[in-house]
Backbone and ligand atoms as CSV (ligand in chain L), in Angstrom:
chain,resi,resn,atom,element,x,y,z
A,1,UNK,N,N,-31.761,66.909,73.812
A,1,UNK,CA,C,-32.909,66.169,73.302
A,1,UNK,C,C,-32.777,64.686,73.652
A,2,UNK,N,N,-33.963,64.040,74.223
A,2,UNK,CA,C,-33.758,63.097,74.198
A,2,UNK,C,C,-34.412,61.848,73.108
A,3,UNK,N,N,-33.617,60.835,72.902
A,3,UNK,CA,C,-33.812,59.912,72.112
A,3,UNK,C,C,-34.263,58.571,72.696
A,4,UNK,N,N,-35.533,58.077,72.342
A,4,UNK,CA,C,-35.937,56.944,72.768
A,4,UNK,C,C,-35.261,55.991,72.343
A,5,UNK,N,N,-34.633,54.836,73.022
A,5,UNK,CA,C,-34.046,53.511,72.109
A,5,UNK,C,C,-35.076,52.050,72.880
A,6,UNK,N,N,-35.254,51.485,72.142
A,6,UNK,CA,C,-35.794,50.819,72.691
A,6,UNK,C,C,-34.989,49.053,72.980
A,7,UNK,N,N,-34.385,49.105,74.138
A,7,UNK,CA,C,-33.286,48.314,74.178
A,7,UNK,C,C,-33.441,46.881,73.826
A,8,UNK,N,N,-34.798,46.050,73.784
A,8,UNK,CA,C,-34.611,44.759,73.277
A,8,UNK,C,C,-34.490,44.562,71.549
A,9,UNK,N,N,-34.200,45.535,71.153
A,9,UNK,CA,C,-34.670,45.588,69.198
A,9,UNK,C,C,-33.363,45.082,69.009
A,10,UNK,N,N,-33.424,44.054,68.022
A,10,UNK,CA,C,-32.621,43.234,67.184
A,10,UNK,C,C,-33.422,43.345,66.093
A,11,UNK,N,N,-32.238,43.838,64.831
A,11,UNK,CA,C,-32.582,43.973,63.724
A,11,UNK,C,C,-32.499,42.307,63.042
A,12,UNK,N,N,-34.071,42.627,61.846
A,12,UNK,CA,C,-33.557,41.336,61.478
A,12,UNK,C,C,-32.223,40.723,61.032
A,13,UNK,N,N,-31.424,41.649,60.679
A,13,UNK,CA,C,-29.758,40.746,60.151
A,13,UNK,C,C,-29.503,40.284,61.401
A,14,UNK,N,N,-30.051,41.034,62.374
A,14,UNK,CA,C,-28.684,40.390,63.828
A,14,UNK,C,C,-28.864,39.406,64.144
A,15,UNK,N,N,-30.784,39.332,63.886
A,15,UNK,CA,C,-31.540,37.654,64.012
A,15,UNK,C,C,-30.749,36.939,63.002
A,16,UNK,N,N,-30.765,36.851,62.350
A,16,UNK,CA,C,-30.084,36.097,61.013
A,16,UNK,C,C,-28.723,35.557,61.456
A,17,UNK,N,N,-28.294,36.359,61.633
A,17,UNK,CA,C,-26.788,35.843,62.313
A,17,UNK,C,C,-26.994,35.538,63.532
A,18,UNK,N,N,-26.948,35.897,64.148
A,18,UNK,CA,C,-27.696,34.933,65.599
A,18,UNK,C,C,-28.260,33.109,65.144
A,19,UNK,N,N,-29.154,33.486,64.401
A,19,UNK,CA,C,-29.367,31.631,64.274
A,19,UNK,C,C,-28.334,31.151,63.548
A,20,UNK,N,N,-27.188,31.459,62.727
A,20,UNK,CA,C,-26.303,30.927,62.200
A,20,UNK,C,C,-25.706,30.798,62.538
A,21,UNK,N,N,-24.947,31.759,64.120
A,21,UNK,CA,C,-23.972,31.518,65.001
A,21,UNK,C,C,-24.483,30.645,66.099
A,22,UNK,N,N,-25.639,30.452,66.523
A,22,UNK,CA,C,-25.913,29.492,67.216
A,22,UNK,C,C,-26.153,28.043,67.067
A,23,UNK,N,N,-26.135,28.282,65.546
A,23,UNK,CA,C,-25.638,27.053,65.072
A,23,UNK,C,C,-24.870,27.239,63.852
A,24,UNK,N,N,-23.461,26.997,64.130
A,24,UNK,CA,C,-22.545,26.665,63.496
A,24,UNK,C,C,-22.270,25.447,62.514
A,25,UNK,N,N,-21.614,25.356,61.802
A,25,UNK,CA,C,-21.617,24.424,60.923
A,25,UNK,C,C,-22.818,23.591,60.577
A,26,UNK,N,N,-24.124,24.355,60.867
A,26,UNK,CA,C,-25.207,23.739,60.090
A,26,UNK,C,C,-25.704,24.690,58.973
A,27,UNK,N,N,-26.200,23.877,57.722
A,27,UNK,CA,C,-26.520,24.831,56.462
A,27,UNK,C,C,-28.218,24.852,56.394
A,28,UNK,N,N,-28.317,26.353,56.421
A,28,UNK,CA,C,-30.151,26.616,56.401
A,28,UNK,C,C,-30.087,27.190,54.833
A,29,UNK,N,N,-31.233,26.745,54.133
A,29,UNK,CA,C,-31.652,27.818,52.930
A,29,UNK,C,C,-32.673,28.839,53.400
A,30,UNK,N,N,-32.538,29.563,52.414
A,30,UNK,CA,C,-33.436,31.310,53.186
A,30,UNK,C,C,-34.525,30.854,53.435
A,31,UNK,N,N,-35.271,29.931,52.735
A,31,UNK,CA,C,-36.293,29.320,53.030
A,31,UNK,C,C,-36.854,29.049,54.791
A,32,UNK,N,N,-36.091,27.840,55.512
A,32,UNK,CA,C,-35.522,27.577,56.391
A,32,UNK,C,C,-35.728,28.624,57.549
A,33,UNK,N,N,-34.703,29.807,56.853
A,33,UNK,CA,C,-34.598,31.039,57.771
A,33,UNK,C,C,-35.734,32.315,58.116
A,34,UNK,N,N,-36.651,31.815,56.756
A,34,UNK,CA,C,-37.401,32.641,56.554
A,34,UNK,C,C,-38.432,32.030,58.000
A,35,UNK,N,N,-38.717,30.740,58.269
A,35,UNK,CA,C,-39.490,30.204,58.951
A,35,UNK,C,C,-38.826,29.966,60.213
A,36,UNK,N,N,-37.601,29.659,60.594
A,36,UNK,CA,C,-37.218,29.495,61.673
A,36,UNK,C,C,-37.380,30.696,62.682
A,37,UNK,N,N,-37.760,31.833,61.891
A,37,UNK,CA,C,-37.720,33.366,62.300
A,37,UNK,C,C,-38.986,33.781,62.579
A,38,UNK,N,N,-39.812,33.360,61.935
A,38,UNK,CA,C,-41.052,33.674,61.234
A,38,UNK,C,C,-40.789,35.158,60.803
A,39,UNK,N,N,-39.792,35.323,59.822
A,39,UNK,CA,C,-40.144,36.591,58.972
A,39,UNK,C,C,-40.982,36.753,57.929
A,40,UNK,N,N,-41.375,37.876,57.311
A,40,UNK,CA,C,-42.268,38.094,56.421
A,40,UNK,C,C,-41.412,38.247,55.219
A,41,UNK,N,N,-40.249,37.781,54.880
A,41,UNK,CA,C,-39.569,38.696,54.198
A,41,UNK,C,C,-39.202,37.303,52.650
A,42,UNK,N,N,-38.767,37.500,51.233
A,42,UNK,CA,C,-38.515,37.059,50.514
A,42,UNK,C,C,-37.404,36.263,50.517
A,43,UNK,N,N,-37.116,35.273,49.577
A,43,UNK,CA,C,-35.551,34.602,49.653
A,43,UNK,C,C,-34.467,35.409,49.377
A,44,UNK,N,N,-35.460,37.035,48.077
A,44,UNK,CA,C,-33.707,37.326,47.865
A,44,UNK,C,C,-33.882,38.744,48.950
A,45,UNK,N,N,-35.039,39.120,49.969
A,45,UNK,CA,C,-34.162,39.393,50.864
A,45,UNK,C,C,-33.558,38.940,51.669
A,46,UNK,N,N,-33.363,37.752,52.036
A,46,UNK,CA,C,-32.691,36.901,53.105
A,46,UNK,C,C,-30.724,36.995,52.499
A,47,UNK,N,N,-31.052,36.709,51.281
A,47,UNK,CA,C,-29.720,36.636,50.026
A,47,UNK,C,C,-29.032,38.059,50.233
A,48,UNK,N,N,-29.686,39.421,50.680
A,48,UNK,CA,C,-28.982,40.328,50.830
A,48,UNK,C,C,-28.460,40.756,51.826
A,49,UNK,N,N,-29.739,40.660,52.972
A,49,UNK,CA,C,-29.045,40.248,54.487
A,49,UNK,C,C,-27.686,39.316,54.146
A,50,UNK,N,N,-27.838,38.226,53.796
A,50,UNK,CA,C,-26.920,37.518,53.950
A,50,UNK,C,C,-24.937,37.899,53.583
A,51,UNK,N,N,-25.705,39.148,52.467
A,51,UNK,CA,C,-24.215,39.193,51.953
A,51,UNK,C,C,-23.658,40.381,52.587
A,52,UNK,N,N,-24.475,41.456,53.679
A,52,UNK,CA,C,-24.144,42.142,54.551
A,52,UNK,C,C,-23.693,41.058,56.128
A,53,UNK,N,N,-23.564,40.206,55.793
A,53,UNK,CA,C,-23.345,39.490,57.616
A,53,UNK,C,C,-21.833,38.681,57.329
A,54,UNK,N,N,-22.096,38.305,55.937
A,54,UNK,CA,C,-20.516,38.033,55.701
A,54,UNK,C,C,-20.026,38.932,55.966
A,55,UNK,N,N,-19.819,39.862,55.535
A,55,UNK,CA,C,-18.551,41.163,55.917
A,55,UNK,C,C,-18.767,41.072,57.447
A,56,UNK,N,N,-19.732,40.812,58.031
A,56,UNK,CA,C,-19.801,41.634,59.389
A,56,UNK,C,C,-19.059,40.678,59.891
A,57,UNK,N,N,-19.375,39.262,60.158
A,57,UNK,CA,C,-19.081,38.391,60.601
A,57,UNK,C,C,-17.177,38.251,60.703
A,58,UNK,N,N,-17.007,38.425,59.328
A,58,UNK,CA,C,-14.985,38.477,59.115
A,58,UNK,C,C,-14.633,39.124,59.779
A,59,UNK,N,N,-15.426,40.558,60.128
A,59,UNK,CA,C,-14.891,41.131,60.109
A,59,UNK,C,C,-14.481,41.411,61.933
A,60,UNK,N,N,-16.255,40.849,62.787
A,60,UNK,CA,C,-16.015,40.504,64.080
A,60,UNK,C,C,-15.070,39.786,64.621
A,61,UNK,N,N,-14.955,38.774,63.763
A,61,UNK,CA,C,-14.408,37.517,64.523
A,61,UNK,C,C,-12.954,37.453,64.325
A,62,UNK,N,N,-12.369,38.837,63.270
A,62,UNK,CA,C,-11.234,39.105,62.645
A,62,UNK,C,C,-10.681,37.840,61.799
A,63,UNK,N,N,-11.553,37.548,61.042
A,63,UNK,CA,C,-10.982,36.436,59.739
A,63,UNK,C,C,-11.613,35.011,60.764
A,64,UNK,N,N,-11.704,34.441,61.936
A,64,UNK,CA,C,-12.044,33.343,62.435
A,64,UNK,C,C,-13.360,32.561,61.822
A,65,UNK,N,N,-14.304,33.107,61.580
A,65,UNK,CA,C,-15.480,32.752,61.602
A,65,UNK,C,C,-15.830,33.283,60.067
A,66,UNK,N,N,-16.592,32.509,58.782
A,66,UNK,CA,C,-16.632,32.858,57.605
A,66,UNK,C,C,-18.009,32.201,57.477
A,67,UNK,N,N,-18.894,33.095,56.631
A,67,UNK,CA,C,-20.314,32.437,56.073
A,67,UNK,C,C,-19.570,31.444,54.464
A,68,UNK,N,N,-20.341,30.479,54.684
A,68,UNK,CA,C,-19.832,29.986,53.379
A,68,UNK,C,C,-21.551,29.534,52.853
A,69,UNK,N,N,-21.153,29.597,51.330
A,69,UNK,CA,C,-22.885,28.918,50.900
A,69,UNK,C,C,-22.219,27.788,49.817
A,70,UNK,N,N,-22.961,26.558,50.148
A,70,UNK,CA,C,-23.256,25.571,49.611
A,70,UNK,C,C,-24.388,26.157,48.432
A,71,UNK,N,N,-23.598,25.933,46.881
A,71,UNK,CA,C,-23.962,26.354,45.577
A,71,UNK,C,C,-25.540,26.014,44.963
A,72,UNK,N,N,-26.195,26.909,44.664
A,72,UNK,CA,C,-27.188,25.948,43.860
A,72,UNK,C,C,-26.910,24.567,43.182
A,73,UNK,N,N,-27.523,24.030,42.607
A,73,UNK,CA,C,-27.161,22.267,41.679
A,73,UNK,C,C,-28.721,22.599,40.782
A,74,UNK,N,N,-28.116,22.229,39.428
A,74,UNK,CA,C,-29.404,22.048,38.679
A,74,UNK,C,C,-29.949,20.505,38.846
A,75,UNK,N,N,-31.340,20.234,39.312
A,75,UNK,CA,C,-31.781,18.761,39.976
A,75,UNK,C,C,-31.731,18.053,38.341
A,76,UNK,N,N,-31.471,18.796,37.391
A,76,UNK,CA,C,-31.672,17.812,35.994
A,76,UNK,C,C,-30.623,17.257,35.401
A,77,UNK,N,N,-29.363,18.062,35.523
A,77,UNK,CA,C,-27.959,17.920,34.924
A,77,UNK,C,C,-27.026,18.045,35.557
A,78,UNK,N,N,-27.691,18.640,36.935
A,78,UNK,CA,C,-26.165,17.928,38.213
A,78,UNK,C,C,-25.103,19.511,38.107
A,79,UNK,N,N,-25.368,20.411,37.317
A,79,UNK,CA,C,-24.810,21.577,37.364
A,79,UNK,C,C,-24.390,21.909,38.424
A,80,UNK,N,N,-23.313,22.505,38.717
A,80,UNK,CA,C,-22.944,23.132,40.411
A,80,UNK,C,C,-23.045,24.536,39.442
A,81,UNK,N,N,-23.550,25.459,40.228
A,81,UNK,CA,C,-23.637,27.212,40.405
A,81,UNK,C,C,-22.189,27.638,41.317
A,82,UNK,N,N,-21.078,27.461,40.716
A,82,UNK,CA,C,-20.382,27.290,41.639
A,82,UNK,C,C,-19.331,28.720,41.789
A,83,UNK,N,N,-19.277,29.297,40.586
A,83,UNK,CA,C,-19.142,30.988,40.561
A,83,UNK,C,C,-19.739,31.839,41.198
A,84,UNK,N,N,-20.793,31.892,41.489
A,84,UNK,CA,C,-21.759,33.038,41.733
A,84,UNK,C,C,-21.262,33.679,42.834
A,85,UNK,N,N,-21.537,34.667,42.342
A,85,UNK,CA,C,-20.420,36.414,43.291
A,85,UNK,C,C,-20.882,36.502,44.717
A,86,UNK,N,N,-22.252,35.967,44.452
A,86,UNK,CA,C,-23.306,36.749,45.669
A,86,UNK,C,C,-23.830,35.678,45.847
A,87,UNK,N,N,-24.657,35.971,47.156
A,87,UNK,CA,C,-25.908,34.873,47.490
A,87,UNK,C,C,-27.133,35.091,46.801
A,88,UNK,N,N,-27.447,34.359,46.025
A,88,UNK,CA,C,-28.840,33.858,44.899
A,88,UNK,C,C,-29.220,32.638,44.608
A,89,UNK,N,N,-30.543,32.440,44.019
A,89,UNK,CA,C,-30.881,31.389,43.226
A,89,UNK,C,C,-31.064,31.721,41.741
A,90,UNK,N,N,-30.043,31.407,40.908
A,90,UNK,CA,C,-30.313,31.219,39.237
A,90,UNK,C,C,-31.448,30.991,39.333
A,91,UNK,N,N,-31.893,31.590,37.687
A,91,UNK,CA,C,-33.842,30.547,37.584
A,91,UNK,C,C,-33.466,29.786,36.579
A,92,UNK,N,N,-32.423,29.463,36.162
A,92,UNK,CA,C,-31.923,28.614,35.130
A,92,UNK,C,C,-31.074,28.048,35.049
A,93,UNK,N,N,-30.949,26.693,34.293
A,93,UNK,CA,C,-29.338,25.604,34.003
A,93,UNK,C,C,-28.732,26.969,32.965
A,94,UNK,N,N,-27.702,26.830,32.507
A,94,UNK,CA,C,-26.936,27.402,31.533
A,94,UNK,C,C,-26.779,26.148,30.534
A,95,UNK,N,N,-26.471,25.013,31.392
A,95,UNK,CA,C,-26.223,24.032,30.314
A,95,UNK,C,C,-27.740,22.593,29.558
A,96,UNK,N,N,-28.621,23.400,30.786
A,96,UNK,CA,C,-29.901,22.170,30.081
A,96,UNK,C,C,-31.049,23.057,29.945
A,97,UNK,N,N,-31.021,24.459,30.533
A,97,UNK,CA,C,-32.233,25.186,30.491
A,97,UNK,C,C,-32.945,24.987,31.416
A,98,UNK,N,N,-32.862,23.738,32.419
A,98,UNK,CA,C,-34.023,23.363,33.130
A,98,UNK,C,C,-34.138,24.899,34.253
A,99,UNK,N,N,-35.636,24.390,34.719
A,99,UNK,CA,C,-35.568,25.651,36.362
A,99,UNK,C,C,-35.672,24.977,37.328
A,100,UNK,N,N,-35.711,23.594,36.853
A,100,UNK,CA,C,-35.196,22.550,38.572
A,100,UNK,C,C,-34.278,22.889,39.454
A,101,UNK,N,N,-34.030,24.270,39.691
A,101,UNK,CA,C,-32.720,24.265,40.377
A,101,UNK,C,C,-32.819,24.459,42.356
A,102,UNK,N,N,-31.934,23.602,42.553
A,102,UNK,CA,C,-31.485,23.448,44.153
A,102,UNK,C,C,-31.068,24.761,45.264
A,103,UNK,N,N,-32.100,25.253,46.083
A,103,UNK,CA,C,-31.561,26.459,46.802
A,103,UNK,C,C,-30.271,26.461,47.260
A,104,UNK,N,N,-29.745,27.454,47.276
A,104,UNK,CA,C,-28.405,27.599,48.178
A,104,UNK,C,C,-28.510,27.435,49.267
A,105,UNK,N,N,-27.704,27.094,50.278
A,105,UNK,CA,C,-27.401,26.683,51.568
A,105,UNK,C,C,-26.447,27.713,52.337
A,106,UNK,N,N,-26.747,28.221,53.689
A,106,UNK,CA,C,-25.775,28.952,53.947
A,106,UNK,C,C,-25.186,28.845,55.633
A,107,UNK,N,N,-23.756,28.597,55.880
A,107,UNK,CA,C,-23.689,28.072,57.485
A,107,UNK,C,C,-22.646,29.325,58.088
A,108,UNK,N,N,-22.303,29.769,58.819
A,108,UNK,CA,C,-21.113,29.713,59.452
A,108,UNK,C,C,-20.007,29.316,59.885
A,109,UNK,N,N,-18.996,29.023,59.555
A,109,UNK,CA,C,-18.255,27.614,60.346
A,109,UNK,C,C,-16.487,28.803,60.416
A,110,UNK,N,N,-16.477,28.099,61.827
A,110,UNK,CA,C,-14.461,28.335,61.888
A,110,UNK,C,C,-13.632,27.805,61.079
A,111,UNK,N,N,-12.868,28.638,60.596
A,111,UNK,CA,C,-12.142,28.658,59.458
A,111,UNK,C,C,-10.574,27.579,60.484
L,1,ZN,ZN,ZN,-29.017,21.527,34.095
């Protein structure tokens, strides 16, 4: 049987990583990525892509190359989000309540 492939298809993650590896040590928010791409797609799908390309990325480059994200900040009380497991945006301070809060940032860079 044969199987059609259609050889120019890049999935959007590969796009995703592709603009992050082509530029290195610069930080995009999903925002950013959402438009640099012109995808149709949400911030927290960009946030899940994102946390599938970390693994991929370690795991290509064998530990060389690491996604890192620059933390949310609450714009009212200066909060750093600086735990967070995953790539997200809180909708809230913990410590002022505000929802002023600062997107995450996310780059590639050699370790
Ligand atoms: Zn705050």
């Amino acid at each position: 049987m044969n199987v059609l492939r259609d050889e120019g298809y890049e999935t959007v993650r590969e796009r995703i990583m592709k603009l992050l590896l082509d530029n290195k040590g610069e930080f995009f928010t999903a925002y950013q990525i959402i438009a640099l791409l012109g995808l149709d797609l949400k911030p927290r799908d960009i946030y899940r892509h994102l946390e599938h390309i970390a693994k991929t990325i370690r795991r290509r480059s064998g530990g060389r190359l690491v996604l890192v994200m620059k933390p949310p900040i609450c714009l009212n009380c200066g909060y750093v989000f600086k735990d967070l497991d995953k790539p997200r945006k809180p909708s809230k301070c913990p410590r002022c309540h505000s929802q002023r809060i600062s997107d995450p940032e996310f780059a590639i860079i050699e370790k």
